[in-house]
Each structure stands twice: as structure tokens, then as C-alpha cells.
N, C-alpha and C positions, 0 to 999 in steps of 0.2 A: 515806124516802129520804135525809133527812139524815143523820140518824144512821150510815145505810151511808158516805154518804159521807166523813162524819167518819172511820171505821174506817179505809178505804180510804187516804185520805191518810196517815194517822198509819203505818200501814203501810209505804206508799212514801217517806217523808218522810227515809230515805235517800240516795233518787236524785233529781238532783235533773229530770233528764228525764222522770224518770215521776213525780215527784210534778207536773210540770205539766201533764202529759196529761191523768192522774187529775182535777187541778182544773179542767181546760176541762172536761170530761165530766161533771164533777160539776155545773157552772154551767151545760150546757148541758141537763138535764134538770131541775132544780129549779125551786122556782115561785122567782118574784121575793121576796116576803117570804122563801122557804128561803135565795135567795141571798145578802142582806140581813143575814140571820142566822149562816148560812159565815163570810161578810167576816170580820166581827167575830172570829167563833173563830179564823180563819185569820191572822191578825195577832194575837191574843196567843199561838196554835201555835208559829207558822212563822216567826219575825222573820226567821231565817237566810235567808228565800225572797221578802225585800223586792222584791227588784227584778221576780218573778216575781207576788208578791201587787199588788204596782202597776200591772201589766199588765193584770190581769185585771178588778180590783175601782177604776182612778181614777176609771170616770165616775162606777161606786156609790156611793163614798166622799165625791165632789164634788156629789153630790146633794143629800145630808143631811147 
């Protein structure tokens, strides 16, 4: 399911309203270590969608 989800984004990563749907949807099926694992790819991806990656991923990030 990662891997789809990777797809997915990289896809949307035009818009930036549906690349954020995509990644609640993505986060919201994945296990925690998958989403863990997202985080990471999605910030070296996605810089342009900081403020949207922060959203999603501060507690993640502020975990570890």
C-alpha cells in the first residue's frame, strides 16, 4: 500500500488540493511504521507542500 501511495501522490503533486486529500487518505490507511516511512519520502518529494507536510506529519516528526 505504500508504494501505491507514493504513485498516487507523485501523480497529484500538481494540485495542490488533491495532493492533500491523496495524503490524508494515504495516512489514513497505512500502518504507523508505513506512515513513518511516507513522512520522510514526503519531505524530500514535496518541499513545495511544507506547509501542508506540517500539517499532517508535526506530531510524527516531533516524536522522533
Amino acid at each position: 500500500m505504500l508504494e501505491y501511495a507514493k504513485i498516487i501522490l507523485e501523480k497529484v503533486s500538481f494540485d495542490k488540493g488533491l495532493f492533500e486529500k491523496e495524503l490524508k487518505k494515504a495516512i489514513d490507511t497505512l500502518e504507523k511504521t508505513e506512515v513513518k516511512t511516507l513522512c520522510d519520502w514526503c519531505y524530500q518529494q514535496f518541499f513545495q507542500y511544507l506547509t501542508i507536510l506540517n500539517k499532517y506529519f508535526r506530531k510524527l516528526r516531533t516524536a522522533y
